[in-house]
N, C-alpha and C positions, 0 to 999 in steps of 0.2 A: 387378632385381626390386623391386615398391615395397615399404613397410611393410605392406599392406593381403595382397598379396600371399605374401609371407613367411608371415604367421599363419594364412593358408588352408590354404598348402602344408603349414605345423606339424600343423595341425588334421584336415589330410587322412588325415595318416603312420597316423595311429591314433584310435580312438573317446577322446574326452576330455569326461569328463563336468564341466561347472564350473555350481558353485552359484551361485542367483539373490545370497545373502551374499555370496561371495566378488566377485561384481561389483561389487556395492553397498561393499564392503571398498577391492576396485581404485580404486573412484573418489574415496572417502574420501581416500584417500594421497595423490593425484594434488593433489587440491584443498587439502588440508592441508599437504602438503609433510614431513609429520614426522609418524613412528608415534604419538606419545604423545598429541599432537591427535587423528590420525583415530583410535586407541584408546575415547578419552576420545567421541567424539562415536559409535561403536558402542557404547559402552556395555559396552567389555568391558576385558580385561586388556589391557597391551602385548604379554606373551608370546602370549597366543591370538590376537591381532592378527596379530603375526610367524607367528604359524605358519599361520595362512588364508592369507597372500599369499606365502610361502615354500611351501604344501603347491600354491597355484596356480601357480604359476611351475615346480616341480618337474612336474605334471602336461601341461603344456603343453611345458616344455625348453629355455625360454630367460627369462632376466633378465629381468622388466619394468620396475624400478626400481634408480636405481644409488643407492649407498647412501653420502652424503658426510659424515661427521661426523652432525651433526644436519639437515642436508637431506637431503632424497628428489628426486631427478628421473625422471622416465619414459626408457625406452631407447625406439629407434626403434621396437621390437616393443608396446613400452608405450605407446608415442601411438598405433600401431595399434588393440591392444587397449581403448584408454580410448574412443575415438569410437566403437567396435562397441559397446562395456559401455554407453556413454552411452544409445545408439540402444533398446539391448534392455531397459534399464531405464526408461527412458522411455514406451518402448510397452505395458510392462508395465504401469505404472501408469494409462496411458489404457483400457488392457482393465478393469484395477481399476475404474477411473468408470464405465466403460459398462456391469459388472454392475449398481454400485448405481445406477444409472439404472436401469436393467430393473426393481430390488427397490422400486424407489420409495420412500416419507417412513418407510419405519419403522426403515430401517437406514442405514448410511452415515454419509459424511461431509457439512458444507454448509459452505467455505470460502468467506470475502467481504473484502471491502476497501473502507474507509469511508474519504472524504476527510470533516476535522474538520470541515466547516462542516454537509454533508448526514446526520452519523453523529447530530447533537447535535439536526437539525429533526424528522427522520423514522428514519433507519437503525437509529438502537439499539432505538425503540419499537417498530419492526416487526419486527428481530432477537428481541428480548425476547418478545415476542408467537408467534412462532413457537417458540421455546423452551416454551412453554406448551402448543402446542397438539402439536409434536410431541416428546417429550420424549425420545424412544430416537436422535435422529439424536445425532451427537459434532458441535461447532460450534470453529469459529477463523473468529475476525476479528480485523484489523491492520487501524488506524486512523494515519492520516496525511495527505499533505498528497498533493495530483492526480497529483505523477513518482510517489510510492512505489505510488500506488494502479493507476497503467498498468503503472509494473513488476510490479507482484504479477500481473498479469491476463496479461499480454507472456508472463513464466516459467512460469507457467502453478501459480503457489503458490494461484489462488482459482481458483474459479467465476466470481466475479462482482465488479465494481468497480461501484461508485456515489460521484461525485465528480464536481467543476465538469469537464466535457467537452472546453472550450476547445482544452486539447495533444492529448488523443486522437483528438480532426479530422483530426490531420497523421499519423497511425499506421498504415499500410497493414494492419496486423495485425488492428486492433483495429476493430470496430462499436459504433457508439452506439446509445441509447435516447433522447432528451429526456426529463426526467422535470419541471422546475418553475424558475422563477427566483424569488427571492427577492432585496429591496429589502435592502441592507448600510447599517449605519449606523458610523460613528465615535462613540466612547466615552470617557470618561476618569475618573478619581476624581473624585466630590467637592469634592476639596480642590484639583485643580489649579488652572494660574494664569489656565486658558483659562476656569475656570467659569465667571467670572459675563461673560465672553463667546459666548454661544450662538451666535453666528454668527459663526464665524472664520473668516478667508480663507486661501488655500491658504499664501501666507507665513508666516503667525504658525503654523500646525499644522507648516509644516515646521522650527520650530527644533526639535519636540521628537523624539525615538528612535518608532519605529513597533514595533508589536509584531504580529508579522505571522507565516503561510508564505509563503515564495517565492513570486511573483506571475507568470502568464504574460504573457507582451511582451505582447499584446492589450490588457492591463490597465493595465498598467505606467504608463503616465501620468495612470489616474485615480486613482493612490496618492497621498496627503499623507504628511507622517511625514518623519524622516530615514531615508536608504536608500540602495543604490548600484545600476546597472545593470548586469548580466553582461554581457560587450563580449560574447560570443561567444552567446551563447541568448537576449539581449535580456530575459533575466527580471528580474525585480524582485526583488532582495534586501535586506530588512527591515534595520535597526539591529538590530536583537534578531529573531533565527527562530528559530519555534518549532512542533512540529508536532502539539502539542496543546494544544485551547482552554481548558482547564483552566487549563493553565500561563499561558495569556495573561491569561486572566481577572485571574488572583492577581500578575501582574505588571504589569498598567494599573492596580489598585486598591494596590499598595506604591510606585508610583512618578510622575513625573510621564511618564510614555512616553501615548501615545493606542495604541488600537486598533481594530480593524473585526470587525464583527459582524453578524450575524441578528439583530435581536430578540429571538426567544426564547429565543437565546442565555443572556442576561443578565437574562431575567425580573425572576428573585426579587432581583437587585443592582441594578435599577430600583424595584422597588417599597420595597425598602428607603433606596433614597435614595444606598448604598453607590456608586454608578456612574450620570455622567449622560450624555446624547448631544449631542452637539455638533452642529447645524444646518449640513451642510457639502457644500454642493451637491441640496440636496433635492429631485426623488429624484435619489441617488445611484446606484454601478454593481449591477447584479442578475447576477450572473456563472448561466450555465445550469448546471444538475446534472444527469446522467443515469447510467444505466445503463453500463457496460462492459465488453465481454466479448469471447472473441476469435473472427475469420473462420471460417466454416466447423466451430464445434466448436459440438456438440448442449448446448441448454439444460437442464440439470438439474431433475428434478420441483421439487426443494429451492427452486431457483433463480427458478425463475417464482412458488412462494407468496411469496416474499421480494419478488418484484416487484411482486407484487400486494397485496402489506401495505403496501409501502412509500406505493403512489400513492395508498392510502385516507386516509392518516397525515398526506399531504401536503396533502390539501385542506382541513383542519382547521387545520395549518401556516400557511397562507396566510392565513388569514382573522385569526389570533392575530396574527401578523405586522403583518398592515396595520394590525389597532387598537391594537399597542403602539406603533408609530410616529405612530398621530393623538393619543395619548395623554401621549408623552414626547417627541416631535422638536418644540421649539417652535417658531415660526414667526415 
């Protein structure tokens, strides 16, 4: 008889009622491995911990978890249980989305995922903007770099992904939107050695550290910078990665490292003088940003205003863009 089966037959013997918690408890443990963790991540005591998954286990009639010192493992009845719990709590929360799909803009949640380049042109303005106009939704966004923003979208933690598209092409899961290309430029302090070199060739740009995220194979050879090649995903891995441009910003402008950018990335640190652009294959790569979200699962009212702010956002983007690049890319 399998696992699967065992817990039927358990289930069969007598009416057993188990709470939507106590699932959400089972899986905790499973993934944590240790009471004290999944404890701490319910938000409750150790003791009331123990006794949800103790009061569970007594109700059903067999061990889910063998208890080794300070590890926890699942019994065979417990990898049963944890894939059924998974399944039931999973669906649960899609039922969850599909009311407030029903309730539309004034209640809910509107989960999104910003990759740093598209969060800083368009995304936060039209996030912010919506924040304004709808003020009763609850909002989370995670911002990072193109993998984090298809995993959020894959596991199903957003609604909706906006970030350079390139890897999400290969994703059977995932559907694109095209949303805009934008022209990247190379940057660096002031003070570096490349300044009063404006047109550096790809040689001289690579002695110095690249400040970068991970780069998809596609791209990977229009990189300058020091870096290495992942033997196995062909990705571009930076001297220095970082998956927030903030952080890049303030680390091209303390060091002699270069980095790559938007435009309007770096506005106010161009007009100040503070950071200038290195003339380095002009035009250089425009990597595509779009939309991502997953196969088959219904767009969120949330979801499409956020769509629709974003592309307004962008056409004003574009235009900032081009003339900060005729303005500071010398020639």
């Amino acid at each position: 008889m399998t696992s699967n089966a065992l817990i039927e037959s358990i289930c069969c013997e007598k009416l057993i009622v188990i709470t939507y918690r106590q699932l959400q408890h089972a899986l905790s443990l499973f993934k944590n491995g240790n009471f004290t963790r999944a404890a701490n991540q319910a938000n409750i005591s150790q003791s009331a911990f123990s006794r949800s998954i103790g009061n569970l286990e007594a109700d059903l009639g067999v061990t889910l978890f063998d208890r080794e010192h300070q590890t926890v493992t699942p019994t065979r009845y417990g990898e049963a249980f944890i894939r059924r719990a998974a399944d039931i709590v999973n669906n649960t929360e899609e039922l969850r989305r599909e009311i407030d799909l029903m309730r539309g803009l004034n209640v809910g949640e509107f989960c999104v995922a910003l990759g740093m380049y598209p969060a800083q042109v368009s995304g936060n303005a039209a996030l912010g903007k919506m924040i304004r106009d709808f003020p009763n939704l609850r909002y989370r966004a995670h911002t990072g770099n193109w993998q984090t923003v298809n995993e959020y979208v894959l596991n199903r933690t957003v609604d909706l992904g906006f970030a350079a598209i390139e890897a999400a092409t290969l994703e059977d899961g995932l559907s694109i939107e095209k949303v805009s290309e934008h022209q990247m430029v190379v940057f660096c302090r002031k003070e570096h050695p490349l300044a009063t070199n404006r047109k550096p060739s790809r040689a001289e740009l690579d002695q110095f550290p690249l400040v970068s995220i991970r780069v998809p194979a596609g791209l990977a050879e229009a990189i300058p910078g020091q870096s290495d090649i992942d033997v196995e995903s062909g990705h571009l891995v930076p001297s220095v990665e970082i998956d927030d441009f903030s952080t890049a910003r303030m680390l091209v402008s303390q060091s002699n490292a270069i980095g790559a950018a938007i435009p309007s990335q770096i506005e106010s640190e161009l007009e100040s003088g503070e950071l200038i652009l290195l003339n380095f294959q002009n035009p250089w790569i425009a990597p595509v940003h779009g939309f991502i979200f997953l196969k088959n699962r219904t767009i969120s009212p949330a979801a499409e205003v956020f769509m629709e702010t974003v592309l307004k956002f962008e056409q004003t983007a574009r235009e900032k863009n081009k003339s900060l690049i005729e303005k500071y890319l010398k020639s």
